[in-house]
N, C-alpha and C positions, 0 to 999 in steps of 0.2 A: 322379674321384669324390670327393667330400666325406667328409671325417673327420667321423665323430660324436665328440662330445665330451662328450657325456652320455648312458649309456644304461641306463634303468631298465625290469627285467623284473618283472612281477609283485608288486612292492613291495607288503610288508603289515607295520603297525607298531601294534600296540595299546600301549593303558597299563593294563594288568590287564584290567576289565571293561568300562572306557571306549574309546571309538572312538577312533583313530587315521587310518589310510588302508588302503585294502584295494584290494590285486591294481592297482596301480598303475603303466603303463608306458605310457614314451615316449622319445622320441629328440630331440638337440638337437645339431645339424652345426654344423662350425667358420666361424664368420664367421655365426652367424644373431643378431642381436635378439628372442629367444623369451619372449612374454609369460605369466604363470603366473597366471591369472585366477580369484578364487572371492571368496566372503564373508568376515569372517571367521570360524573357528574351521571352515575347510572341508577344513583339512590342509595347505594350501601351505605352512607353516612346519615340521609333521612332515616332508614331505618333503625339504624342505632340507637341515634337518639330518640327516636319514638318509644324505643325498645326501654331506655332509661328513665323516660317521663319527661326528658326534657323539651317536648314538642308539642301540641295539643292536635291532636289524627282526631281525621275526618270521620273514620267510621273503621271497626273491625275491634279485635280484642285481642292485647298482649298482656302473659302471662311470666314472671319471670322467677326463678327459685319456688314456684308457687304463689307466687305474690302477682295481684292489680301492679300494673307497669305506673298506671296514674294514681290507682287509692296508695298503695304501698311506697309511695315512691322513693321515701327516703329510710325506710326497711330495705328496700332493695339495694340502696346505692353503700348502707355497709358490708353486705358481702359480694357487693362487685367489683372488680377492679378495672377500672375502665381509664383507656388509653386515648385521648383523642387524635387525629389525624395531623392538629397543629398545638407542639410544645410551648404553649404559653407561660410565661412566669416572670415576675419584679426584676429586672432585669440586675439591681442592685443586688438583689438575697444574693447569700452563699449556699451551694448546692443541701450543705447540709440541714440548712436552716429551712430548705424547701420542704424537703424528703418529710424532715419532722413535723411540719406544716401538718403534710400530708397526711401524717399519722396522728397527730393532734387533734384534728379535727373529726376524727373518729373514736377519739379517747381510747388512743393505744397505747401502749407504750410496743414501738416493732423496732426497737436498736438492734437488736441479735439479727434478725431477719434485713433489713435494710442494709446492716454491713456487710454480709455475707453476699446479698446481690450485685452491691457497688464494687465488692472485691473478683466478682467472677466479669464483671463487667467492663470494670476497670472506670471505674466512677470518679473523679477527683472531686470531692468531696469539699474541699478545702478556695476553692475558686468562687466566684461571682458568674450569676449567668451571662451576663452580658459577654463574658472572658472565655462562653463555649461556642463551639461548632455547631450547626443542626444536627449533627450527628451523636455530639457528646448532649446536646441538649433533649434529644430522642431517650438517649440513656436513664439521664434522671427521670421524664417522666417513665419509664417502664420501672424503675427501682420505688415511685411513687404507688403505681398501681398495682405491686406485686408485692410488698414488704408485708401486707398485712394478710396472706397466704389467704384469699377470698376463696368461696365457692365454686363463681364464674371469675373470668377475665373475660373482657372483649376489650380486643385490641383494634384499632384504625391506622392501618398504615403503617405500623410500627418499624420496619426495617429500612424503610429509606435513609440513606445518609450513614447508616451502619456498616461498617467496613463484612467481607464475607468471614472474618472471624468472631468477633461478635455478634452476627446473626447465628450464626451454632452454636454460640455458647447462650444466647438467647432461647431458641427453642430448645436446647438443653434443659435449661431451666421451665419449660413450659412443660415438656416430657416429667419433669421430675413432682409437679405441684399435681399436674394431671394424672400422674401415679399414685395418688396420695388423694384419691376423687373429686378434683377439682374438674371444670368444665373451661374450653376454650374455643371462645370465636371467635374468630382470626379471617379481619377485612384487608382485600389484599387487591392488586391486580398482576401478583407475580404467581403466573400458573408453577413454576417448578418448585415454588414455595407451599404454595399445596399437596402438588404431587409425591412431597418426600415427606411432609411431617402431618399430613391432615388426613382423619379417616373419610370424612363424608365434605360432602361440599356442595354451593349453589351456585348461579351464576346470576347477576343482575342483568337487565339492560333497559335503558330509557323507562323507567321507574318500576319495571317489570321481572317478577321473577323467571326466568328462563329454562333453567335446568339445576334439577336436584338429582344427585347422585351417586356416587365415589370416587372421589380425587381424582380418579384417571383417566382424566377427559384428554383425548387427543389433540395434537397442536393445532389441525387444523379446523376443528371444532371449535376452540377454544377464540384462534383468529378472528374467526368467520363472528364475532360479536363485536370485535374490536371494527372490521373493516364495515362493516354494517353501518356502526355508531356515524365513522367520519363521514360516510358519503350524504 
């Protein structure tokens, strides 16, 4: 039988008066690529972080590696590797100086593993952030969240700004950790992104969960939440 590794009951997380996500649950098994599909501002990123602890929800229960999302919260955040949707960092540091930040404050030592992802990524290593692109600054945080070969990953948004060859050589890399029984939730709003690398998947919309399923949600399915959203 498969370990879930993510298990949200009835998640509901307001910001006062404003929408949040409401009565929200699913399940996410060890070894699955689980894509988290919506518009934006549909809640995939409340739920993240609710997911992390970094949010204090209104009412429901998330479980994460087996751990309290809120008691466990910083049990949990050593073997996850979490991506946020915005590549923040000192804009002075050199990339290298970040990465190892990153694994410093987890009391790692991930030199082998970090070099190995900035080399398939094509990392320059050697530069100041200030001196990257969104796209190369995308880069480092994924070599930040992946160096220390976590559990889970959950990713936000990760591909924007990534040229179409290191997006393949990225989920490359996800295929390869997730081979090796890692788990990955992968927040997206690029359906063909799902379609080809993700087994199961859900779909957000206006704070709600909509459809749980398998990746292969037709385009015009898929649409018809987008066109929804604007009108």
């Amino acid at each position: 039988m498969s370990k879930k590794v993510i298990e949200i009951n009835n998640l509901t997380k307001s910001y006062g008066k404003s929408r949040g996500v409401i009565d929200v649950s699913f399940s996410v098994e060890e070894g699955d690529i689980f894509g988290f599909l919506g518009p934006n501002g549909a809640g995939k990123s409340t739920t993240i972080r609710s997911m992390l602890g970094f949010l204090k929800i209104n009412s429901g229960s998330i479980k994460i590696l087996g751990m309290d999302s809120i008691k466990d919260h910083e049990k949990i955040l050593r073997d996850v590797g979490y991506m946020p949707s915005e590549a923040w960092f000192y804009d002075n540091m050199k990339v290298s100086d970040v990465i190892k930040y990153a694994a410093d404050v987890r009391g790692l030592d991930c030199t082998e593993e970090a070099g190995k992802i900035c080399e398939i990524l094509k990392v320059d290593i050697k530069k100041r952030i200030k001196q990257l692109s969104l796209g190369n600054r995308k880069k480092v945080s994924i070599a930040c969240a992946m160096q220390h070969k976590p559990k889970l990953f959950i990713f936000d948004e990760p591909t924007s700004g990534l040229d179409p060859l290191i997006q393949k050589k990225f989920f490359g890399l996800i295929n390869e950790y997730v081979d090796n029984d890692a788990t990955c939730l992968l927040s997206t709003h690029v359906l063909s992104e799902v379609d080809k690398y993700c087994r199961h998947a859900a779909i957000m919309r206006e704070g709600r969960l909509m459809m749980l399923e398998t990746p292969h949600i037709d385009d015009e399915t898929f649409l018809s939440f987008y066109e929804d959203e604007e009108e």
